[in-house]
C-alpha positions as CSV (number, residue, x, y, z in Angstrom):
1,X,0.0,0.0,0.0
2,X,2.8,2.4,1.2
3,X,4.5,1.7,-3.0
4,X,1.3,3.2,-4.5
5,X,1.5,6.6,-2.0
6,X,5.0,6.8,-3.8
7,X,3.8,5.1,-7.2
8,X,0.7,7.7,-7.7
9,X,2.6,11.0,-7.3
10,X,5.6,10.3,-9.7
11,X,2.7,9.5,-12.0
12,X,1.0,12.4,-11.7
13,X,4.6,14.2,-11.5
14,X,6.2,12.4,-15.1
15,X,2.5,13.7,-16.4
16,X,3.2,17.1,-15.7
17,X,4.7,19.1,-18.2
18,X,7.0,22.3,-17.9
19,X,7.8,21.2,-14.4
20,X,11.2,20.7,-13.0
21,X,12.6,17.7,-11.4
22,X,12.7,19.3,-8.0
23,X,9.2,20.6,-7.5
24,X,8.4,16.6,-8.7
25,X,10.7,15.6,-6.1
26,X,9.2,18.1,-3.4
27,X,5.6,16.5,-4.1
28,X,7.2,12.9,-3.5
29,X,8.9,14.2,-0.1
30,X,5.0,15.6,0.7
31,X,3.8,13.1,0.1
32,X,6.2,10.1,1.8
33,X,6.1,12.4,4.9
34,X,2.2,12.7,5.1
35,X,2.6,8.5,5.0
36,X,5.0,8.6,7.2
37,X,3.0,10.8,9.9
38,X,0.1,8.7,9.2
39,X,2.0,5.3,9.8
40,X,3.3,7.1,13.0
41,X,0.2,7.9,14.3
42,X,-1.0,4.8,13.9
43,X,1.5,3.4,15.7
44,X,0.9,5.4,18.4
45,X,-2.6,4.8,18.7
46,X,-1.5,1.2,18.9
47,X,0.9,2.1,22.1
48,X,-1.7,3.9,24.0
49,X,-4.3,1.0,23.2
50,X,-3.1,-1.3,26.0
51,X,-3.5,1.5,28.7
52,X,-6.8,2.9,27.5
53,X,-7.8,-0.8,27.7
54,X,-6.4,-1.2,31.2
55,X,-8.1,2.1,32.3
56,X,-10.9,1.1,31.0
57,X,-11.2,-2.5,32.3
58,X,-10.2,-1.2,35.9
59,X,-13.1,1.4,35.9
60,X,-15.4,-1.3,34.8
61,X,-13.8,-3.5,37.9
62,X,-14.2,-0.6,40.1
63,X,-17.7,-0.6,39.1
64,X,-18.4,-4.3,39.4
65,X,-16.7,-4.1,42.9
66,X,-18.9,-1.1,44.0
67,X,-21.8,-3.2,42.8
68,X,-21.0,-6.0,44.7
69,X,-20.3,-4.0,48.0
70,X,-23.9,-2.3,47.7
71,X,-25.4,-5.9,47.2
72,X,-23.6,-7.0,50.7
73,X,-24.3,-4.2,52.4
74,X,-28.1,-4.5,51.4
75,X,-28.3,-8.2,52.2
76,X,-26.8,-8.4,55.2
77,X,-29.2,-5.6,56.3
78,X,-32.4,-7.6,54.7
79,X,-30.8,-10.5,57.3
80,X,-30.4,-8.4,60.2
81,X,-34.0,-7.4,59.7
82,X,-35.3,-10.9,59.1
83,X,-33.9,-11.3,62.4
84,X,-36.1,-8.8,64.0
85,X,-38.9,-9.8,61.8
86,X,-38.8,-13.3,63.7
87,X,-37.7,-12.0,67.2
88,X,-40.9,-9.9,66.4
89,X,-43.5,-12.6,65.4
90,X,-41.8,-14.7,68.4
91,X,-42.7,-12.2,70.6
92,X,-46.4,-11.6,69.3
93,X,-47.2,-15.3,70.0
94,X,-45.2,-15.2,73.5
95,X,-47.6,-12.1,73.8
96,X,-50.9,-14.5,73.0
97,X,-49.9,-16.9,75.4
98,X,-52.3,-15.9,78.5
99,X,-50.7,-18.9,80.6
100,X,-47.7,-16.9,81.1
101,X,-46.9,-13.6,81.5
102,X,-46.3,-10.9,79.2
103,X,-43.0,-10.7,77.7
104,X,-42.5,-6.7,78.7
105,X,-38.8,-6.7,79.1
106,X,-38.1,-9.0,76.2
107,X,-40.6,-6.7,73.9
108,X,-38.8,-3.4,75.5
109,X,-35.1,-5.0,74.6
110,X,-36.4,-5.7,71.0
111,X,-37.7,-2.4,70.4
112,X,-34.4,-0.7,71.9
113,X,-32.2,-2.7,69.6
114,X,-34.7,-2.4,66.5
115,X,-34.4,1.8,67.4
116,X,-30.6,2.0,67.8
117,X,-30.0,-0.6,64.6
118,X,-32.6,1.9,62.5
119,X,-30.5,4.6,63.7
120,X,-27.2,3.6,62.9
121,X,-27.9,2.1,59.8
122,X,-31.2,3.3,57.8
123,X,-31.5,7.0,59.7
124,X,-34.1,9.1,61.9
125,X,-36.7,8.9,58.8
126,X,-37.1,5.0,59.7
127,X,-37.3,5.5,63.6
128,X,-40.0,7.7,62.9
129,X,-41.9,4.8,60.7
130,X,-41.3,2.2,62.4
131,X,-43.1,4.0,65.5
132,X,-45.8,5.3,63.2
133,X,-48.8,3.5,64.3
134,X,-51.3,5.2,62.2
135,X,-50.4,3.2,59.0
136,X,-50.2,-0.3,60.5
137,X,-53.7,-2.3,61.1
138,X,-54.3,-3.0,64.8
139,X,-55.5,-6.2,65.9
140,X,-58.2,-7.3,68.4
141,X,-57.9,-6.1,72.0
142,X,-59.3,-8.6,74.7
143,X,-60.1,-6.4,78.1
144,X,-59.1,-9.4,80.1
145,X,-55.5,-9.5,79.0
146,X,-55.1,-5.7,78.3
147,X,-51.2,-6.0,79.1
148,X,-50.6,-8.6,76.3
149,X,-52.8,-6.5,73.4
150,X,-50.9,-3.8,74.1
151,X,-47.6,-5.5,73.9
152,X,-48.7,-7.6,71.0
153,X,-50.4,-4.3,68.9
154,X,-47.1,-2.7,69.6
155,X,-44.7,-5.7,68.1
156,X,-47.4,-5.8,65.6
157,X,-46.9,-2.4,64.4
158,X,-43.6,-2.8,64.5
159,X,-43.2,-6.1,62.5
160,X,-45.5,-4.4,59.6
161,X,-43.5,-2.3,59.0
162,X,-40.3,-3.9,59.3
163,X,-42.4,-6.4,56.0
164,X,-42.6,-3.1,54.4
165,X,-38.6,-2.2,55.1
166,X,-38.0,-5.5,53.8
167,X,-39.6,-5.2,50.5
168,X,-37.8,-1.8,50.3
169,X,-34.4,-3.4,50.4
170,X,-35.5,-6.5,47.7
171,X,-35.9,-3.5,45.1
């Protein structure tokens, strides 16, 4: 390919009458340099190919890292609260169980670690939903066993929306 760059201008050149052999000469040298800076820029391009590669492969690593840290981080909160979900629904049935007493200190420890873990992790915004009771449906109240309705309603709100958290987090 390079022999016809060369071939085609002493062609045109021989053609041209009234011309001297220098100016003929001059278009050759033109024309071998324009090849020349071509072939060299090619080149070049070739060089900086690995490293635009490499840049480009570690951003996409980078990316596929980043990706993979968000999908940890988001699952092992979805287990942490699938563990309060069953303390939770543990708790609601303990609460049901009129033969023994209600579980007030166990419901009050879950709450206080379901608050501080909300905290730390997800913010104020899901404190402040998780306490909202105006959203969540409220089961039956029985006047004999006040104490364990109110405990249960409370887990109960609670759990709903920890169900609703949970969905969140599978988007």
């Amino acid at each position: 390919m390079f022999l016809i760059f060369l071939f085609v201008p002493a062609v045109v050149a021989w053609f041209r009458v009234g011309e001297d052999t220098a100016t003929t000469l001059r278009v050759i040298a033109s024309l071998c340099a324009s090849v020349i800076a071509l072939v060299l820029m090619f080149v070049l391009n070739l060089l900086k190919l690995p490293a635009v590669m490499d840049a480009e492969a570690e951003e996409e690593r980078k990316k596929l890292a980043d990706q993979q840290e968000t999908t940890e981080k988001r699952r092992r909160k979805q287990d942490r609260l699938g563990g309060f979900l069953a303390r939770g629904n543990a708790l609601m049935i303990a609460a049901l169980d009129y033969a023994q007493p209600p579980p007030a200190n166990e419901a009050k420890e879950w709450l206080g670690e379901l608050i501080e873990y909300l905290e730390a992790e997800f913010g104020a915004a899901y404190v402040a939903r998780v306490n909202d009771g105006g959203t969540a449906p409220v089961g039956y109240c029985d006047p004999a066993h006040a104490e364990n309705h109110k405990i249960y309603n409370g887990i109960r709100v609670r759990v709903y929306h920890l169900q609703e958290f949970l969905k969140e987090l599978s988007r």
